[in-house]
Structure formats: C-alpha cells, structure tokens
C-alpha positions in Angstrom: -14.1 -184.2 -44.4 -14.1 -184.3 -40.6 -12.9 -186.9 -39.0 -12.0 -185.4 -35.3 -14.8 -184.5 -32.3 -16.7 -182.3 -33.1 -17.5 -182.4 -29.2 -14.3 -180.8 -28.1 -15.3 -177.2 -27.5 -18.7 -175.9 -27.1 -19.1 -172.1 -28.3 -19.6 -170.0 -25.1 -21.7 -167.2 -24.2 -20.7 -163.8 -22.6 -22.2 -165.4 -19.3 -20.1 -169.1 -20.0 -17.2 -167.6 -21.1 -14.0 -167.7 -19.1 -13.5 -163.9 -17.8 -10.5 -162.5 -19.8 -12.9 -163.8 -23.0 -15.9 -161.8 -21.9 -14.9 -158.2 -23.1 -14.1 -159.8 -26.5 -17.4 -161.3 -26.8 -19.1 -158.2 -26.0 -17.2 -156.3 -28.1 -18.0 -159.0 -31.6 -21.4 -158.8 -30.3 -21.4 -154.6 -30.4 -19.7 -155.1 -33.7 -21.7 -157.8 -35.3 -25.0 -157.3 -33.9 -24.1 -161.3 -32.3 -21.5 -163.5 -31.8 -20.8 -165.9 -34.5 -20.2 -169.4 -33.2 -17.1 -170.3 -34.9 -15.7 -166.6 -32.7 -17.9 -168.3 -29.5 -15.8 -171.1 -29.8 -12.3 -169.3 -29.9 -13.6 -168.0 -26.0 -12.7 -170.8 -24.8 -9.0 -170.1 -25.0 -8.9 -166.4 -24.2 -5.3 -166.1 -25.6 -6.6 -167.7 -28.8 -9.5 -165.2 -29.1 -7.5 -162.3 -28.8 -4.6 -163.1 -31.3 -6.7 -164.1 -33.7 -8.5 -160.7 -33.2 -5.1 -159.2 -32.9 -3.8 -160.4 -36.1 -7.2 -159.6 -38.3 -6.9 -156.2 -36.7 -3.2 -156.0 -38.2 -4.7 -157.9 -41.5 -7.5 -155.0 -42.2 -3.9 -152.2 -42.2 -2.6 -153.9 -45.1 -2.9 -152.2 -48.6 -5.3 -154.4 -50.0 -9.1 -152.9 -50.4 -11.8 -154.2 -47.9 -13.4 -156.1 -50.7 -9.8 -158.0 -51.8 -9.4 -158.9 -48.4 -12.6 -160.8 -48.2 -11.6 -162.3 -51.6 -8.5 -163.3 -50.1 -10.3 -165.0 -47.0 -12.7 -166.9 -49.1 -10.1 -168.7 -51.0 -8.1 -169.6 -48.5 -11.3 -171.1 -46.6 -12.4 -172.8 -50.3 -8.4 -174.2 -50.4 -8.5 -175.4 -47.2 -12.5 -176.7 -47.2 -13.8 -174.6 -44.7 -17.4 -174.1 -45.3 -18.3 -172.6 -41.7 -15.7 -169.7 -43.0 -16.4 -170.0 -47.1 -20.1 -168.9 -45.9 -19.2 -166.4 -43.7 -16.6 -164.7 -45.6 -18.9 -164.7 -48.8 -21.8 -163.3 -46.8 -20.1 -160.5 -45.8 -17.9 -159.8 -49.1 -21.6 -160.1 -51.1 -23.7 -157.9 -48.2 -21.0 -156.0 -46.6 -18.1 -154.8 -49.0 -20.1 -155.0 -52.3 -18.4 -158.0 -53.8 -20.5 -158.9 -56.9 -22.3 -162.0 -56.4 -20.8 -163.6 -59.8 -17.3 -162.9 -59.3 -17.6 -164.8 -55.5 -19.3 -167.6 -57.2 -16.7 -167.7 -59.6 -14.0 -167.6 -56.7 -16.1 -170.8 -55.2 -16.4 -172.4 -58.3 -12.6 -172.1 -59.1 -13.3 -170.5 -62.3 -11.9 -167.0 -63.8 -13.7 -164.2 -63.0 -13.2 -161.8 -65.9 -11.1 -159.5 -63.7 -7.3 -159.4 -64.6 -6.5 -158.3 -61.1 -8.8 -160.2 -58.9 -7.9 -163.5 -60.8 -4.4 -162.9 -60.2 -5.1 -162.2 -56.3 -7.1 -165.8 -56.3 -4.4 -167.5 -58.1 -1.9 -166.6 -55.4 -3.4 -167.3 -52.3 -4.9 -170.6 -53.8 -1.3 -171.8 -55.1 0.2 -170.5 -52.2 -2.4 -172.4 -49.7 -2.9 -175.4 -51.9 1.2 -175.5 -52.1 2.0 -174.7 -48.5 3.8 -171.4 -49.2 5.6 -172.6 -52.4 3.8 -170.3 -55.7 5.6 -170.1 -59.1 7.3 -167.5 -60.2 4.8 -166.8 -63.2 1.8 -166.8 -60.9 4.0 -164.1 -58.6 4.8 -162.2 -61.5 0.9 -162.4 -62.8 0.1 -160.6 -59.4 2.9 -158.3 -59.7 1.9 -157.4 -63.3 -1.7 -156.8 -62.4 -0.6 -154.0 -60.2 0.0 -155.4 -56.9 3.4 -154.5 -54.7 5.9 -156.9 -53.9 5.0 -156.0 -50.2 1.3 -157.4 -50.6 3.1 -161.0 -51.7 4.1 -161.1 -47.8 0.7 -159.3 -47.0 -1.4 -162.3 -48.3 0.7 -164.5 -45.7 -1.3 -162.3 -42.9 -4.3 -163.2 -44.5 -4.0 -166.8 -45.2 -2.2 -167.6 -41.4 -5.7 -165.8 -40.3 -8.2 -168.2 -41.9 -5.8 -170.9 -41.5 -6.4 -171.1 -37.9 -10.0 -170.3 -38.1 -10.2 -173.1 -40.7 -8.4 -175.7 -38.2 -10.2 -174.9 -35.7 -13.8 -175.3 -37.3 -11.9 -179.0 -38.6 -11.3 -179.8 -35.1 -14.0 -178.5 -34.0 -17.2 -177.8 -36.1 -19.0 -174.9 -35.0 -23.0 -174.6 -35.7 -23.2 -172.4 -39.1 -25.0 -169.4 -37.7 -28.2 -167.8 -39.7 -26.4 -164.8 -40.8 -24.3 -167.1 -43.0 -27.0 -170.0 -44.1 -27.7 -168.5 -47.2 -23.9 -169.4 -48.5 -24.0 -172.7 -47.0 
C-alpha cells in the first residue's frame, strides 16, 4: 500500500551518481554482477548508501549462519510489506545460501516450517517488527530454548534496523523490481 511519490528519487547510474556514491556503485556492481535498483536509489544520498552498507557489513559478523540471516531479512521485509526486498532477499536465500524453497514459502506464507529453530528465529523478528520492538517473553524464551544466545536477541535488532530502512525507502520510493529478483515477485 503506497501512497507517497514514487517520483521522488530516480535510481542512478555509476555515470549519474553523485561522486562520493560512485565507488559504492562499482563496488555492488563487482559484487553483484549489477546494481540493484532499490541500492541505485540509496546513491542518491551518498551518506545513506554507505551506512546502509556499513551496517550490513557489521550485520554479516554476527553469529547467525548466512542462510538465517537471509531468513531474518525476509521477514522483516514480509512484516513490514516490502515486496521489492521480500523478492530479493528470497532470491538470494533460495539461489545463493541454499535456503530450501519450502521453508521460504513457508516464511512468506506465515506458516510453520517444520524447523524448531528456524520457526523460533521467524517468530522473533516478526513479533518484534510487527510489535515495534516489544516480543513476549515465551516467544524470547522459544528462541532461547532452540539454541540461540541471549546476545543474538540484540543481533536481530541489526538485522531488522537494516531492512527497515531499505523497506521505507522502497515505500517512499518504489524502486523498479530488477530481473534478478522477478521470479519471487
């Protein structure tokens, strides 16, 4: 439900960009193989751009696996109706960190996922998105019991302050879904 303009920012190019945004962008496009729009978009602030990088750089240190931090992205995207960042983040957990394509569905469709541990990772973040912060302290001690730290409960605050501004901006500002991502439209 967007109800802002969607004309406020245009995603930039390396050549469009403002200067201090230009390394970034060739760096994502090294990394990526392109630059997705939604990160062509952040170059128009370089200050933006680069802490959001800097904080995902500081999100992939913390102790959860490669694959539960993707899990962790798409529900904060699905809690806070993201779909530019639900597809991208469930592209690359499915093609990239060998999520299995059930237990993302099940993620998207809000529904258990036969995994003790994973569904007790979903269940925070989505209480703790969906309830601005505030998560019981069952579904804390459901996390803790499925062998998580009490350190990760503040991890997932990295995590869901990262796609929260990504997931703003694309509702202030709608970026183009690129191709890589179409097929989890």
């Amino acid at each position: 439900m967007n109800t802002t303009n969607s004309n406020l920012l245009q995603p930039l190019t390396i050549a469009t960009a403002p200067d201090s945004s230009k390394p970034v962008l060739e760096g994502i496009q090294k990394a990526f193989g392109f630059i997705p729009n939604l990160m062509a978009t952040f170059a128009n602030s370089p200050e933006v751009l680069k802490g959001y990088l800097a904080l995902d750089a500081e999100w992939e240190k913390t102790a959860f696996t490669p694959p539960e931090r993707q899990m962790v992205l798409i529900t904060a995207s699905l809690e806070n109706g993201c779909s530019y960042c639900l597809a991208a983040h469930c592209t690359i957990a499915k093609g990239f960190m060998g999520v299995p394509a059930e237990v993302v569905a099940a993620i998207r469709t809000r529904k258990a996922t036969g995994d003790t541990k994973v569904d007790a990772l979903v269940a925070l973040v989505r209480e703790l998105v969906s309830q601005r912060g505030h998560a019981q302290p069952a579904t804390i001690e459901r996390f803790l019991a499925a062998g998580y730290s009490k350190p990760q409960v503040m991890e997932l605050l990295l995590g869901i302050a990262l796609k929260t501004i990504s997931n703003y901006l694309d509702h202030l500002n709608p970026a183009p879904l690129d191709a890589a991502f179409a097929a989890e439209k």
